[in-house]
N, C-alpha and C positions, 0 to 999 in steps of 0.2 A: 860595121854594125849593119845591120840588116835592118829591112823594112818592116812596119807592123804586117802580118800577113791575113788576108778577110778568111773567115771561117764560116761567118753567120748573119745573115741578111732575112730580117722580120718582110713580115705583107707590108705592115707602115711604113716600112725603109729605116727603120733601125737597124745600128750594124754592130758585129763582137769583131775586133781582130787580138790576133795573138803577136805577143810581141816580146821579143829578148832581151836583154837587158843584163850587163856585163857590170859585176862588183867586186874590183878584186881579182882574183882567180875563180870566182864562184857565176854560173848564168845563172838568173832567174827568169822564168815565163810568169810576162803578167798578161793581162786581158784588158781590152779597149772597149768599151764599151757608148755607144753614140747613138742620139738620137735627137734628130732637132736642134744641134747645137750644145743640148746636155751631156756631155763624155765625162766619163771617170774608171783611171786605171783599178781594175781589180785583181785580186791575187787569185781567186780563180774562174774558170767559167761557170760554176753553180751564182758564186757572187754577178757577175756580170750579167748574166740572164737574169737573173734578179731586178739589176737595177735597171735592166734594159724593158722589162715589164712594169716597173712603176714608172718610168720616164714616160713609156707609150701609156700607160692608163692613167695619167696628170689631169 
């Protein structure tokens, strides 16, 4: 299994990584999404910038 891998790092230091994730015979890419200690997996990078914008504007 492989590492989350960084894609996207804010001016505040919030960060997206991408990250694989094996079910089955089937991968899915999901997204990391961190800032401050707030993370949460998203299904995609639209979601994940998203939450990674409300996290930074709390």
């Amino acid at each position: 299994m492989a590492l989350p891998q960084l894609i996207f790092i804010s001016p505040e230091g919030g960060t997206i990584h991408k990250y694989e994730l094996t079910g089955g015979k089937r991968l899915f890419m999901r997204f990391i999404s961190c800032y401050s200690g707030n993370c949460r997996f998203n299904e995609s990078i639209e979601e994940a910038a998203k939450h990674l914008d409300a996290a930074i504007n709390q």
